[in-house]
N, CA, C and O atoms as a GROMACS GRO file, in nm:
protein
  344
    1UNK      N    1  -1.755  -6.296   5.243
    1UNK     CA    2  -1.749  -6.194   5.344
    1UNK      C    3  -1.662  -6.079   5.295
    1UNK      O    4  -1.548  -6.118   5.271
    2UNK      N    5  -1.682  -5.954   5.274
    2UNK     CA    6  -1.647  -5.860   5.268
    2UNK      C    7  -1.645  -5.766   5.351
    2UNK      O    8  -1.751  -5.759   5.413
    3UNK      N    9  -1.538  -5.657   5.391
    3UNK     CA   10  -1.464  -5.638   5.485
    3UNK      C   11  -1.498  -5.440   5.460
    3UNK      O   12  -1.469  -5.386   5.353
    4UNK      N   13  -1.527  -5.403   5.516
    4UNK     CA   14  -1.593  -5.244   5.443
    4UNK      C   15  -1.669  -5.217   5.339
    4UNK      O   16  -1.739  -5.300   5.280
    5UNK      N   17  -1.658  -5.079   5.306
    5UNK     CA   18  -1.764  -5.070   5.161
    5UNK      C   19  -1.763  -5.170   5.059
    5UNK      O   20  -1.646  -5.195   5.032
    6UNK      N   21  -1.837  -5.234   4.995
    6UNK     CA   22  -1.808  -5.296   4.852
    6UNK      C   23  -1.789  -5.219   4.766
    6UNK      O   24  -1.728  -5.244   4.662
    7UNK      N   25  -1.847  -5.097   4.800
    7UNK     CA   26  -1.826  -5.024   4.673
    7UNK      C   27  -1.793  -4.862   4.706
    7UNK      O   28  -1.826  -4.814   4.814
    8UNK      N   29  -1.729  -4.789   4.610
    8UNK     CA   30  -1.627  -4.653   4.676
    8UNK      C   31  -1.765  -4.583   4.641
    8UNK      O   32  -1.854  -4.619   4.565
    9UNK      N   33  -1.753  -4.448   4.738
    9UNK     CA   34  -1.842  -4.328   4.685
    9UNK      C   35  -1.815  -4.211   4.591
    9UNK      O   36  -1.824  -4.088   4.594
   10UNK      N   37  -1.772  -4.319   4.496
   10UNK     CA   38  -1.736  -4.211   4.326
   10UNK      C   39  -1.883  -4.176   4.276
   10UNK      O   40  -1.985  -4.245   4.273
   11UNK      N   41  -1.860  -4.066   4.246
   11UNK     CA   42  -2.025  -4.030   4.137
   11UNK      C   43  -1.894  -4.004   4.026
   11UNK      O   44  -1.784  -3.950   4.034
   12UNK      N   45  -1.971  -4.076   3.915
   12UNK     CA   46  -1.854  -4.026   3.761
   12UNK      C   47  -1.933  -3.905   3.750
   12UNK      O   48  -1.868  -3.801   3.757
   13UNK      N   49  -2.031  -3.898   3.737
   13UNK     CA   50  -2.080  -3.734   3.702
   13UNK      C   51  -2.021  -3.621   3.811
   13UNK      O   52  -2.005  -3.506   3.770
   14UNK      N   53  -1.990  -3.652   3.949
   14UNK     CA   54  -1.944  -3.544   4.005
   14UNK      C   55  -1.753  -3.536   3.964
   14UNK      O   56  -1.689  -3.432   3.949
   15UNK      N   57  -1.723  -3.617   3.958
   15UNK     CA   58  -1.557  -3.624   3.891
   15UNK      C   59  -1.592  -3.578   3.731
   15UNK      O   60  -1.471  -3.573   3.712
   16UNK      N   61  -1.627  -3.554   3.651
   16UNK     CA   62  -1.662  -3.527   3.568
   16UNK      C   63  -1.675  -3.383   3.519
   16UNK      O   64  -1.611  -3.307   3.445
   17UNK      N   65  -1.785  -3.379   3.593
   17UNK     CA   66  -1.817  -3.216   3.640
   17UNK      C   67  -1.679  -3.116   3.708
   17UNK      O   68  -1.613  -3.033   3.647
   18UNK      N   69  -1.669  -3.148   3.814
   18UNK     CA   70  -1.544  -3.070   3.870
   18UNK      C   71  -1.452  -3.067   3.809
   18UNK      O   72  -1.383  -2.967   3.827
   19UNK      N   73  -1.396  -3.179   3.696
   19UNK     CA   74  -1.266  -3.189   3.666
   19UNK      C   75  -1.279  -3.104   3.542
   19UNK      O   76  -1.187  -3.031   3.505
   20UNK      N   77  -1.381  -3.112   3.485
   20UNK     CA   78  -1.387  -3.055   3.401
   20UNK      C   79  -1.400  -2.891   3.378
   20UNK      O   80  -1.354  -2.817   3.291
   21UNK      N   81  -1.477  -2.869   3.483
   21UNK     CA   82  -1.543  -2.756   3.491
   21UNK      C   83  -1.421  -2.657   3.542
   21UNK      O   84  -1.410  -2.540   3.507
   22UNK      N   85  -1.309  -2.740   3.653
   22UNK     CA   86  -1.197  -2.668   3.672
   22UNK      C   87  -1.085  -2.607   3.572
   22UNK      O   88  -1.018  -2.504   3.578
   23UNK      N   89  -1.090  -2.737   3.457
   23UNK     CA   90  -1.007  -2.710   3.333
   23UNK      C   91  -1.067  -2.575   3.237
   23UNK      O   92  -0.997  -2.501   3.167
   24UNK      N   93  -1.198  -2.568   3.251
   24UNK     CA   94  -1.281  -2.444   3.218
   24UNK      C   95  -1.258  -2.308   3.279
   24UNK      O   96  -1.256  -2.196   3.227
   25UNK      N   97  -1.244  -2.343   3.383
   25UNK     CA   98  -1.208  -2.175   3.480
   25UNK      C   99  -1.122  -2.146   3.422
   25UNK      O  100  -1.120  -2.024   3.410
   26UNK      N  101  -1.014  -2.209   3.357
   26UNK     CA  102  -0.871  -2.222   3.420
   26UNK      C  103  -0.872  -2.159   3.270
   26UNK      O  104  -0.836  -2.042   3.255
   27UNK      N  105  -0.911  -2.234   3.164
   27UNK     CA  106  -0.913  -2.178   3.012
   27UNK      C  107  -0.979  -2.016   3.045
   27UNK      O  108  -0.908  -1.916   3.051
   28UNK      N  109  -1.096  -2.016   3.059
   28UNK     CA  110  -1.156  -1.879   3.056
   28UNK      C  111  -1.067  -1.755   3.115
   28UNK      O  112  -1.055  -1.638   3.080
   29UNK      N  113  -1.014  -1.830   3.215
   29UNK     CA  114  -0.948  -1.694   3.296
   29UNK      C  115  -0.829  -1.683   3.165
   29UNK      O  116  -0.858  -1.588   3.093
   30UNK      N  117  -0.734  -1.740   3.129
   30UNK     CA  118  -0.638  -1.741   3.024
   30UNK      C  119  -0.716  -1.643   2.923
   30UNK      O  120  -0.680  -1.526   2.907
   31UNK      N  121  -0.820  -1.698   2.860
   31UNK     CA  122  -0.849  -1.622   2.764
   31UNK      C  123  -0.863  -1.471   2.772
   31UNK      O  124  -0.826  -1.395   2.683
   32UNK      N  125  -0.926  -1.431   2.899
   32UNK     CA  126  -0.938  -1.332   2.952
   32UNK      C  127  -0.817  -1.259   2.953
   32UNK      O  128  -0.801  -1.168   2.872
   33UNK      N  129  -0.726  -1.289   3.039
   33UNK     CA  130  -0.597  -1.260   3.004
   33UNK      C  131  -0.516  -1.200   2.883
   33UNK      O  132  -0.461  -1.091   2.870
   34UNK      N  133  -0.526  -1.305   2.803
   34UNK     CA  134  -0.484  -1.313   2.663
   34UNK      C  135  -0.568  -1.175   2.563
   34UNK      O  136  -0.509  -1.106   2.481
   35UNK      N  137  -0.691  -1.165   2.592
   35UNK     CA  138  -0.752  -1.060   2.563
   35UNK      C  139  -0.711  -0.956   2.620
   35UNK      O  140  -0.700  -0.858   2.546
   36UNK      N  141  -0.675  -0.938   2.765
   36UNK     CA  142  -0.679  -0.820   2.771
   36UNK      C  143  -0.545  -0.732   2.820
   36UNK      O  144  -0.538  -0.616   2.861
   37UNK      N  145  -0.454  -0.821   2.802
   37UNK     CA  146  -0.273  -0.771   2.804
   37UNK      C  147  -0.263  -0.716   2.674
   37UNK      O  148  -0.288  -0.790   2.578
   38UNK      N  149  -0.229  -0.599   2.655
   38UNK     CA  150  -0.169  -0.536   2.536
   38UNK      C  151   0.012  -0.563   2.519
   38UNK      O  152   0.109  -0.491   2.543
   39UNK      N  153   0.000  -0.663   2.480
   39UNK     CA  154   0.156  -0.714   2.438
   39UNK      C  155   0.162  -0.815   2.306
   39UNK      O  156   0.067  -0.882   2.265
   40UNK      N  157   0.284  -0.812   2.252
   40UNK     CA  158   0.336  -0.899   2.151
   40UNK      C  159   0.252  -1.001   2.151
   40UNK      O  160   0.173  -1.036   2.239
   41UNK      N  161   0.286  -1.072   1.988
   41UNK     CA  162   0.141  -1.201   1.972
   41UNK      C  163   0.283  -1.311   2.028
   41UNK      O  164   0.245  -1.412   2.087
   42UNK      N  165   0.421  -1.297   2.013
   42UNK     CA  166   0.470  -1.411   2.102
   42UNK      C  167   0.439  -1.401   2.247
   42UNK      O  168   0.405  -1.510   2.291
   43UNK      N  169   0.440  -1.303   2.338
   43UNK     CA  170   0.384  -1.358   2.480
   43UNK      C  171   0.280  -1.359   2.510
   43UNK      O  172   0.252  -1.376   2.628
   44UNK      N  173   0.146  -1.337   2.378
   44UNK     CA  174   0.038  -1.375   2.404
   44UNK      C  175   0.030  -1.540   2.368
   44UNK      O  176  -0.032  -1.614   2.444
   45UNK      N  177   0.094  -1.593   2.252
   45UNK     CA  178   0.091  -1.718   2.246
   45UNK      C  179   0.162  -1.800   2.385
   45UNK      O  180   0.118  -1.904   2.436
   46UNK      N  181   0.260  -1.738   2.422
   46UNK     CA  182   0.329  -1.831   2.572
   46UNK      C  183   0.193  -1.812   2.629
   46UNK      O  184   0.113  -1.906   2.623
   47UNK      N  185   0.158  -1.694   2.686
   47UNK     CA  186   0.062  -1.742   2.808
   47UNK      C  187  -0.067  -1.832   2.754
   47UNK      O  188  -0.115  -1.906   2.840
   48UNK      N  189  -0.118  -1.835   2.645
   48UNK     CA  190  -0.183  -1.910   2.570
   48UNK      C  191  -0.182  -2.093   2.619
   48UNK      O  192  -0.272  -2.165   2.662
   49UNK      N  193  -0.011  -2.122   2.582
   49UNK     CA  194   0.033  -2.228   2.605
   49UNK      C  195   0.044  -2.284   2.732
   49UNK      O  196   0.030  -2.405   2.756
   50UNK      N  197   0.079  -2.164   2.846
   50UNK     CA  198   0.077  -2.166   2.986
   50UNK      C  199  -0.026  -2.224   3.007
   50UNK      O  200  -0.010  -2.339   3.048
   51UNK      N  201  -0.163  -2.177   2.992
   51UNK     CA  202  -0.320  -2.177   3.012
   51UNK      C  203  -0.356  -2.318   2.963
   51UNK      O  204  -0.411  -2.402   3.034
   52UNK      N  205  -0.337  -2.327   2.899
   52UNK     CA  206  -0.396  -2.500   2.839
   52UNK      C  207  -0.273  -2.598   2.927
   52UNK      O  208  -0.316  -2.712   2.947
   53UNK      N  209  -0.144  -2.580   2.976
   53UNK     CA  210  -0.076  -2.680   3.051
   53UNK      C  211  -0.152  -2.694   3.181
   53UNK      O  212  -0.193  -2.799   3.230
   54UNK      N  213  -0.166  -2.539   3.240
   54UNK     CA  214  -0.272  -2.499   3.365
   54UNK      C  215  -0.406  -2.623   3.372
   54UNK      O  216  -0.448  -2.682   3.471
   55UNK      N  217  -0.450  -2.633   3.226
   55UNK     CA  218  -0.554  -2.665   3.258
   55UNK      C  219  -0.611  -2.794   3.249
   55UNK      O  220  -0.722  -2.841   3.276
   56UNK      N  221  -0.498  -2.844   3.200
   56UNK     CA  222  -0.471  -3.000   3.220
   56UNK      C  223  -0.428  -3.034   3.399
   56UNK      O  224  -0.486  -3.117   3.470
   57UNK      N  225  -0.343  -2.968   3.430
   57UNK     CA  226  -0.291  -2.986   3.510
   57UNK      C  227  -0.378  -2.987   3.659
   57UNK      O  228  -0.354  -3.067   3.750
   58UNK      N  229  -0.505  -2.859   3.664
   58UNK     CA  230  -0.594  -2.832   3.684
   58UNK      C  231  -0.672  -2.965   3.729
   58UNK      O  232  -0.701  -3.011   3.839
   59UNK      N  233  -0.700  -3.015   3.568
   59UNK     CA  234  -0.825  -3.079   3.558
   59UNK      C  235  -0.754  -3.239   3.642
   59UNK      O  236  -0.815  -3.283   3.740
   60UNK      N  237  -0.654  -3.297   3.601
   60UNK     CA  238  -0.531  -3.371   3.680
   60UNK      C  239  -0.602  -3.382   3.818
   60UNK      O  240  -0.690  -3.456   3.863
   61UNK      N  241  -0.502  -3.245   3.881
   61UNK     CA  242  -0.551  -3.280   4.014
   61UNK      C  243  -0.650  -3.242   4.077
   61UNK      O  244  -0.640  -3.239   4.199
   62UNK      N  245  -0.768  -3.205   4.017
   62UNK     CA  246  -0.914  -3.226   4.045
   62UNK      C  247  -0.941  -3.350   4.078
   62UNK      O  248  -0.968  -3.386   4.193
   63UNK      N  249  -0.934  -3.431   3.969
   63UNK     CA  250  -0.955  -3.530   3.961
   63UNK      C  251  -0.943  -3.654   4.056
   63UNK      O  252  -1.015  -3.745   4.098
   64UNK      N  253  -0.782  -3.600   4.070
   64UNK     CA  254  -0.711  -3.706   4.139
   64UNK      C  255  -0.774  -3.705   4.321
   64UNK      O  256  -0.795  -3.797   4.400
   65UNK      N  257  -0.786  -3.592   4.329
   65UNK     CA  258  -0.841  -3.557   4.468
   65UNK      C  259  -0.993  -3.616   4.491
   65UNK      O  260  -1.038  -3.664   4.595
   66UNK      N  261  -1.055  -3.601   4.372
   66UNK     CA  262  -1.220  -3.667   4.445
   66UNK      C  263  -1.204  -3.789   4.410
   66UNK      O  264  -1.309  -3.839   4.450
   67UNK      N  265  -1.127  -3.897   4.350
   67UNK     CA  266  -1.057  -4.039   4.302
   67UNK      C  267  -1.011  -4.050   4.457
   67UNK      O  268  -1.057  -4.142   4.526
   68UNK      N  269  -0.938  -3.974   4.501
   68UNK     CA  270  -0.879  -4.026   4.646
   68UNK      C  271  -0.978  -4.026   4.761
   68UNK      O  272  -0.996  -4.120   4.839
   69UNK      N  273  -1.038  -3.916   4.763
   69UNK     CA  274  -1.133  -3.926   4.856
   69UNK      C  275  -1.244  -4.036   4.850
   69UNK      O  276  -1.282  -4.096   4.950
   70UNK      N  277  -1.301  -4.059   4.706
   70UNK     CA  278  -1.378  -4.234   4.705
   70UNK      C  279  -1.331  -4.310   4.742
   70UNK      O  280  -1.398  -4.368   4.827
   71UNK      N  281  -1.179  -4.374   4.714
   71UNK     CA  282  -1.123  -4.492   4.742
   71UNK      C  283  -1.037  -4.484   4.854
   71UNK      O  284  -1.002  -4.594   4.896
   72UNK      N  285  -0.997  -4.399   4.906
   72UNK     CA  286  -0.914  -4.397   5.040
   72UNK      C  287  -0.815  -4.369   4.997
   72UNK      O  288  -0.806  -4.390   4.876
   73UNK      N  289  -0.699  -4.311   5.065
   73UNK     CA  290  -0.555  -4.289   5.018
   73UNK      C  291  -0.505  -4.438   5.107
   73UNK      O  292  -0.547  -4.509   5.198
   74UNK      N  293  -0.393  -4.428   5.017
   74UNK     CA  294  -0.329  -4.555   5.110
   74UNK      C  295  -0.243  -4.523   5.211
   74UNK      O  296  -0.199  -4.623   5.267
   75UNK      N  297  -0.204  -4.425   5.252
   75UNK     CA  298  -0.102  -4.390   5.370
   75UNK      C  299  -0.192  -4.352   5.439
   75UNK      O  300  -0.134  -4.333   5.545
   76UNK      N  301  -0.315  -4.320   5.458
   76UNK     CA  302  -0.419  -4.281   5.542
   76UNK      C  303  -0.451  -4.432   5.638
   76UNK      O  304  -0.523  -4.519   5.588
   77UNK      N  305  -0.386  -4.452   5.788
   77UNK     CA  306  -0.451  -4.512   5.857
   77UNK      C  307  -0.596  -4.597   5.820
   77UNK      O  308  -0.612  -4.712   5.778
   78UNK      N  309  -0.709  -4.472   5.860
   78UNK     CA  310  -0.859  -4.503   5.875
   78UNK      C  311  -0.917  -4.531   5.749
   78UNK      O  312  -1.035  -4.564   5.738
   79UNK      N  313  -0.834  -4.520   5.649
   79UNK     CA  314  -0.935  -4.582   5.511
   79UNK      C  315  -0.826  -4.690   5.405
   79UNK      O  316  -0.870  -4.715   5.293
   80UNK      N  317  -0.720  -4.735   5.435
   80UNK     CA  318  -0.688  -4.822   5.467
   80UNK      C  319  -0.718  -4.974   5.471
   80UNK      O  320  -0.817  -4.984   5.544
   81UNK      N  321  -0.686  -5.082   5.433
   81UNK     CA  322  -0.752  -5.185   5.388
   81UNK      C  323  -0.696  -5.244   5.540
   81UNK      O  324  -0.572  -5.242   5.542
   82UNK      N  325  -0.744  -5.287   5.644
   82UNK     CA  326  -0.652  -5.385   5.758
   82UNK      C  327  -0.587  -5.516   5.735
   82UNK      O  328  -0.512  -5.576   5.812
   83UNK      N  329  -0.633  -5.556   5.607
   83UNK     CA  330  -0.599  -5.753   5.594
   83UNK      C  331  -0.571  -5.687   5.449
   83UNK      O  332  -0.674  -5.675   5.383
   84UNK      N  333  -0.469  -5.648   5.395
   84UNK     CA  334  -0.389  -5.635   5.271
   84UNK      C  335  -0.391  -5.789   5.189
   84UNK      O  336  -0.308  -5.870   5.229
   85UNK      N  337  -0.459  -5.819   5.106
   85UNK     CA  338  -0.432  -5.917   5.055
   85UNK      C  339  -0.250  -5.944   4.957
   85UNK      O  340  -0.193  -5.859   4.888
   86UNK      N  341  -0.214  -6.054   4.980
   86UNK     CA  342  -0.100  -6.105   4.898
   86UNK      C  343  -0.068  -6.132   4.777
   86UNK      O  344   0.043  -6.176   4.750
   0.00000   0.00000   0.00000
């Protein structure tokens, strides 16, 4: 007997897609940037470096957000396991 979904509503292709595709915005806009500030090649390399932390960070909590929404958060009441196993 099993007690709710058996199984979460993850698509790996939609976590995939978004997470990825966010780490992409996130690069492009940088590059953009980086192209088009007329300044020193050191604060073009910082924001460079900025942009790729961005876009981890980005892709992170993309991720983490459609991961939570499949499996439930655990401080969330209604998705929530009621009989916590030991």
């Amino acid at each position: 007997m099993t007690q709710g979904r058996s199984r979460p509503d993850l698509s790996y292709a939609k976590l995939v897609i978004f997470s990825i595709g966010a780490a992409t915005l996130v690069l492009v806009v940088t590059a953009v940037l980086v192209v088009s500030i007329p300044a020193p090649p050191g604060v073009l390399l910082a924001i460079a470096i900025i942009g790729v932390f961005a876009a981890v960070a980005a892709l992170g909590f993309v991720a983490t957000r459609i991961t939570n929404r499949a499996f439930g958060d655990s401080d969330d009441p209604e998705h929530s396991d009621p009989h916590p196993t030991q």
